[in-house]
BATORRO-704107 format. One record per residue (C-alpha): x, y, z. Coordinates in steps of 0.1 Angstrom, whole numbers, plus 2048, in hexadecimal, padded with zeros to 3 digits. Example, Ala and Ser with C-alpha at 12.3 -4.5 7.8 and 13.67 -1.06 7.14 Angstrom:
2
87B7D384E;8897F5847;
***
This chain:
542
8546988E9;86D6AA8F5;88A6B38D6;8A96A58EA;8916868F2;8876898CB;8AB6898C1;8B766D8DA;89E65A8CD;8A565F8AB;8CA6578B0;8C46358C5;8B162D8A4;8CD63788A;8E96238A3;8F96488A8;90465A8C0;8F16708D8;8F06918C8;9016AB8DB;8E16C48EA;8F66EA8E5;8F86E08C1;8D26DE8BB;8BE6FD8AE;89A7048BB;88270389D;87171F891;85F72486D;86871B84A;86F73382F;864724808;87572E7EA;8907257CB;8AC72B7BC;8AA73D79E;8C072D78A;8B670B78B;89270F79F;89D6F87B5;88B6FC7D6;89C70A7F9;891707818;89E721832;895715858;89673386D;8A572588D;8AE7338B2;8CF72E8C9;8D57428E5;8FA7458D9;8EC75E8BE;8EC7838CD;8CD7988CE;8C97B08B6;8DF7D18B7;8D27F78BB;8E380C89A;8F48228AA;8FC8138CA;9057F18BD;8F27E68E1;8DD7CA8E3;8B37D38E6;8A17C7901;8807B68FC;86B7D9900;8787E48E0;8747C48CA;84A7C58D6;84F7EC8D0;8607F18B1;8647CD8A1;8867C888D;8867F0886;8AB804887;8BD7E6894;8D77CF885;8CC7A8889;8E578A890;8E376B881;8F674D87A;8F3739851;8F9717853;9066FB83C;8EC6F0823;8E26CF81D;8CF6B9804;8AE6AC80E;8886A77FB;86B6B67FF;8466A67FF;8436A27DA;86968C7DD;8786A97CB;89F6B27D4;8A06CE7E4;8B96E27F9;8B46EE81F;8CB705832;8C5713857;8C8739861;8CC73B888;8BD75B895;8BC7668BB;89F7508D0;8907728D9;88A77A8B0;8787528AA;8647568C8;8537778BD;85076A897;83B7498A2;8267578C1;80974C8B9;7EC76A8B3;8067808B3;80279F89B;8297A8897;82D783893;82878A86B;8427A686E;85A79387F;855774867;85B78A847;87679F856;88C78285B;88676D841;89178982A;8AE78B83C;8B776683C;8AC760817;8C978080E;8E4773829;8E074E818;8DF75B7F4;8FF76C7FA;91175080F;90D7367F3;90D74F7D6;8EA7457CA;8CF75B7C0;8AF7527D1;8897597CB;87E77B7E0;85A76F7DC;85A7557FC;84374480E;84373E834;83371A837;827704852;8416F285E;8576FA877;8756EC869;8826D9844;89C6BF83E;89F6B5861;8AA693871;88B676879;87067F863;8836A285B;8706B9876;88E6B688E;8AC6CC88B;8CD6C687F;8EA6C9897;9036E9893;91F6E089F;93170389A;9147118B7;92D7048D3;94C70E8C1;93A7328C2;92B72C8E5;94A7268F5;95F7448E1;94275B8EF;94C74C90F;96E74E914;969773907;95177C921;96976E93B;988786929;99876A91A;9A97698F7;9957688DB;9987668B4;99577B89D;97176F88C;954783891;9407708AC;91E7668B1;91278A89D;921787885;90B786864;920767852;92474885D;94273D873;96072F868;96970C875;98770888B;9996F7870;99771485D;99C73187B;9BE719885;9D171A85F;9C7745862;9E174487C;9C874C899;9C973E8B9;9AD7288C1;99372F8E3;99D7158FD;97D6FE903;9706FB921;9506E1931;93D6FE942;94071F94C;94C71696E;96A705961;97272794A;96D73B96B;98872497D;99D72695F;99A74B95B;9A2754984;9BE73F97D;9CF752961;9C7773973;9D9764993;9F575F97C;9F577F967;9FE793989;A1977A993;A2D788974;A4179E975;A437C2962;A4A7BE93B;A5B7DE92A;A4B7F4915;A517EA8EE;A648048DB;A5681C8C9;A708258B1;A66817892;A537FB89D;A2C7F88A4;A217F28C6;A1A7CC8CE;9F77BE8D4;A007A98F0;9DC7958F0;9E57808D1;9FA7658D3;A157588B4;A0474289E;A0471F8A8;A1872B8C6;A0C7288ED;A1273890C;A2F727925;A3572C947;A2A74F94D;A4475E938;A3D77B922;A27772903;A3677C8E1;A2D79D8D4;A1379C8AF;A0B7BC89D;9E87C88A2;9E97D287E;9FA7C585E;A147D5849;A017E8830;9DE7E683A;9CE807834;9DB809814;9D87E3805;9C67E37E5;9B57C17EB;9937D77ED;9867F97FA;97B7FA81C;95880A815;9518037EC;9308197EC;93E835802;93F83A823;91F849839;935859855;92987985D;909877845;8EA88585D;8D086885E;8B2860850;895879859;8B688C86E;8A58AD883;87F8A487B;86D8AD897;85A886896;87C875897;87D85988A;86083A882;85B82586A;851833844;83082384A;82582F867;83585585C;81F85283D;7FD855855;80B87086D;801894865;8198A986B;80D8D0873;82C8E9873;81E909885;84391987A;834921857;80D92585E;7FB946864;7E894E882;7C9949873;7D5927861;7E191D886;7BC927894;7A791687B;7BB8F0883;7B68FD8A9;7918FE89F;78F8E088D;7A28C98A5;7868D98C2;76B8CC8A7;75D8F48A5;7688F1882;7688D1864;78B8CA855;78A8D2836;7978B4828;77D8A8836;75E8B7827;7728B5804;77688E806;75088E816;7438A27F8;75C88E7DC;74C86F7ED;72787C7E5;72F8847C4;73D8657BF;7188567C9;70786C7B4;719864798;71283E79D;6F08407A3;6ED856787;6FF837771;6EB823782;6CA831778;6D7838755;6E480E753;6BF80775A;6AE81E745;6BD812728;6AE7FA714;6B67D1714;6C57C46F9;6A67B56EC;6967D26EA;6B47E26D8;6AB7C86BD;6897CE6BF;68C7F36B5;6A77F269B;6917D568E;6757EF68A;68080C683;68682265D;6AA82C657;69E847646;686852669;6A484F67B;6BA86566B;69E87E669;69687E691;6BD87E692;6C289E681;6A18AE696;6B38A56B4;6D28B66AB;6BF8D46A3;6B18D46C5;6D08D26D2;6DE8EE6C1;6C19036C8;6C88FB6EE;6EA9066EC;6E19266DE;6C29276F9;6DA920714;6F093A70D;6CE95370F;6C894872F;6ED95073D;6F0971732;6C9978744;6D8965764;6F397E75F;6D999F760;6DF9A2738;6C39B272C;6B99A270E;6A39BA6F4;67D9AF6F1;683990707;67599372A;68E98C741;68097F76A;69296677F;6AC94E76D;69E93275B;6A590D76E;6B68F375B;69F8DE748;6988B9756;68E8AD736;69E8A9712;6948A96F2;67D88E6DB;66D8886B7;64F8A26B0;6308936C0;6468866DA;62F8946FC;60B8836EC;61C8606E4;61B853709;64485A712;64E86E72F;675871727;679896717;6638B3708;65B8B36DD;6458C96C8;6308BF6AE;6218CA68F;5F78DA698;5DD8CC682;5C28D968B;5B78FC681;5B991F69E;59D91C6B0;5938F66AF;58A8E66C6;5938C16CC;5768A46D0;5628A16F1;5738C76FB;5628D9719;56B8F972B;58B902731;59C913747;5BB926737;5DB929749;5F1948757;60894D73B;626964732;63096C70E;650980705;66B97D6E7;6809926CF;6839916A9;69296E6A9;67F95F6C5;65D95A6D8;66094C6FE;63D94070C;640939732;61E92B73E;61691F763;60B8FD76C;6078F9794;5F28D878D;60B8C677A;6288B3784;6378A2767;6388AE740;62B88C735;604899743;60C8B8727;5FC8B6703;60D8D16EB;6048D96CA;6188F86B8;615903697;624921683;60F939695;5F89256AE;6049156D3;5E78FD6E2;5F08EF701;5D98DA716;5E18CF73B;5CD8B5754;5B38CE768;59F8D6746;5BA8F2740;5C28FD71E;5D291970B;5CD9226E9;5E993D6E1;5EA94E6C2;60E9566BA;61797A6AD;63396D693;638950680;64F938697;667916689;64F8FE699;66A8E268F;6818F56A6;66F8F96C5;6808F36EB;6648EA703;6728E9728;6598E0747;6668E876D;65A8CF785;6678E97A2;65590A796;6378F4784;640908761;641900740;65A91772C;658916700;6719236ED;6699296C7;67F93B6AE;671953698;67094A675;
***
């Protein structure tokens, strides 16, 4: 149904009188929120009227065409509206509530609502943060920032509330913009852009201002404004005011309360009142004036756009870059070349995935919860602490082996110790003597030989022994033996003793190795490479 149809019907019902149609805003969206004093809810309807100027260029102070509002939204313009009275009315839960109507430009509404639109959300937020500040500061109330744009088109209406109320100030401010566009006399209010809302006539006649002569439509103005021209050149020439003394006369403004007779000469009215510029009712800019301050982002090469949109721009200044800085970006921007950035977020991204699958493997390697219980269930205190200390031992012992193997890497020479190709980083860690013949596959142990040099175990039969290395110094031995057939340390069986190494490997291969010192065989490092198919023993000399 069609709104004036809406509203006639409305009024037929109510025993009213038809409702004049210039006073009727188009609906457009609903801004929720409260007052923060009370939490009393306030419903903003941002409305349209063709009476409300477009928005203004800064700068220019022209209206923008529509190209700009789909090019650059609401950005570096100043935005009419109009802020209506507020009235009383209830929302769905029967709650008292208060809604108020902020008239904005039909070209504004239009873009907010489109449906599909994606600067509808911009336009929507843009001006309902300009209607919820205009309205907090009309009626002096603090409102909720945090708003909500809801579903309905409009709040606190007439019928069943979805149809506007009249504004009856619109044609008050559609005929002022009238008469001025025809060169008549207007007041002294600040017109369809201004930011406040109007004053009513009552109010504009006790100022001492001359009220707009109302007209039916603009043909009648036209009539009525040939007419006074016709009459203006009838007069005849009115001498100059004096200037001794006295401030020239604005002739446009008629005496308060006072009209025009006969074609005589109007009565002069200063343009300015007696002690203006220097009244102390307030300052004319309290927070300083910006005249002659460059602007924002003033002799950037990008001009200006919006902070967003500058945040993702990468600016390349070839002023303070060196011919060979100015060649590489040439380079990269042909593709001949990988940004840099690039290859560093690429690798920082890889490491990232390493890490987590490393956690990942870790997480699952670790033992359930049951199991936890299972093993603190079952095992000696006393064991513990022992295997604890052995494995802080080992540790200490790698230190001290690492270290050794730097200063080789380096091409120290270090006396008695052969020195070859650096040694690889171990795979494995350390365990509990007896660790590599219980079954586990999880690190490399040492354990205590029992059996005599020279025994042989149960069920032996020829062996082949493997190519091995032996080197050391005073403090330690270093056994390097190769083992091309073997692929993990858990297939190794190790016995060491104070002067014995038996090692036995899948392939019937088996070394007996009589040592030529007395070694720590607590503090043993066995180390297998799965690249180079090696086992490496370290063994400090006792």
């Amino acid at each position: 149904m069609p709104l004036q149809a809406a509203f006639a019907q409305v009024d037929a019902a109510d025993g009213e009188p038809p409702v004049n149609p210039k006073t009727l805003p188009v609906p457009g969206f609903v801004v929720k929120t409260c007052a923060m004093a009370d939490s009393q809810k306030w419903f903003i309807n941002c409305c349209a009227h063709e009476i409300v100027d477009r928005p203004l260029a800064n700068g220019s102070m022209e209206p923008v065409d529509d190209t700009y509002l789909d090019s650059w939204n609401l950005a570096n313009v100043q935005v009419p509206l109009h802020v209506c009275s507020k009235r009383t009315t209830v929302d769905h839960a029967g709650e008292t509530s208060i809604a108020i109507d902020v008239v904005f430009n039909p070209a504004l509404t239009k873009r907010a609502t489109a449906p599909g639109s994606k600067a509808a959300g911009a336009f929507q937020e843009h001006m309902a943060k300009l209607a919820l500040n205009h309205a907090a500061k009309e009626y002096g109330v603090r409102l909720d920032k945090h708003h909500k744009v809801i579903r309905a088109t409009y709040k606190g209406g007439r019928g069943d509330g979805s149809l506007p109320v009249p504004i009856p100030e619109l044609v008050a401010m559609e005929r002022e913009q009238m008469a001025r566009a025809l060169g008549r006399d207007t007041p002294a209010t600040a017109g369809a852009a201004s930011a406040h809302r109007q004053q009513p006539p009552q109010a504009q006649a006790a100022s001492g201002r001359r009220l707009v002569q109302e007209f039916d439509s603009w043909e009648e103005a036209e009539r009525a404004s040939v007419a006074r021209k016709v009459g203006a050149k009838a007069q005849p020439a009115r001498p100059a005011a004096s200037s001794e003394g006295k401030e020239h006369a604005d002739t446009r403004l008629a005496p308060p309360g006072g009209a025009r007779t006969g074609g005589g000469p109007r009565a002069a009215a200063h343009a300015l009142k007696s002690g203006f510029l220097n009244a102390s009712a307030g300052a004319l800019y309290p927070n300083g004036s910006t005249e002659g301050t460059p602007a924002k982002n003033a002799g950037d090469p990008l001009g200006w756009m919006p902070d967003k949109l500058r945040s993702r721009v990468q600016t390349v200044d070839t002023a303070t870059m060196s011919d060979e800085e100015q060649l590489r970006l040439m380079r990269v921007h042909a593709g001949l070349e990988e940004d840099p950035k690039k290859v560093a977020a690429r690798k920082a991204r890889e490491k990232a995935a390493e890490e987590h699958k490393m956690w990942a493997q870790v997480k699952e390697a670790l033992p359930s919860k049951e199991e936890l219980d299972r093993i603190a269930k079952d095992t000696d205190p006393e064991e513990f602490l022992s295997e604890l200390r052995l494995v802080s031992e080992n540790m200490a012992n790698a230190e001290r082996s690492a270290g050794l193997a730097a200063a080789a890497a380096a091409g120290d020479a270090v006396p008695g110790k052969h020195v070859g190709a650096p040694r690889e980083q171990p795979s494995v860690s350390f365990a509990k003597p007896g660790f590599l013949t219980n079954g586990s596959a999880h690190g490399s142990a040492v354990r205590p030989a029992a059996a005599p040099p020279g025994a042989a175990p149960p069920g032996h039969v020829a062996a082949r022994e493997p190519q091995y290395t032996l080197s050391g110094e005073s403090r330690e031995l270093e056994l390097l033996v190769k083992l091309p057939d073997v692929e993990h340390i858990s297939a190794l069986e190790l016995d060491i003793s104070a002067e014995l190494v038996i090692l036995r490997a899948p392939g019937d291969i088996e070394l007996n190795l009589a040592l030529p010192r007395r070694i720590d065989e607590d503090a043993c490092e066995a180390k297998f490479s799965k690249k180079r198919r090696e086992l490496r023993l370290t063994m400090p000399v006792r």
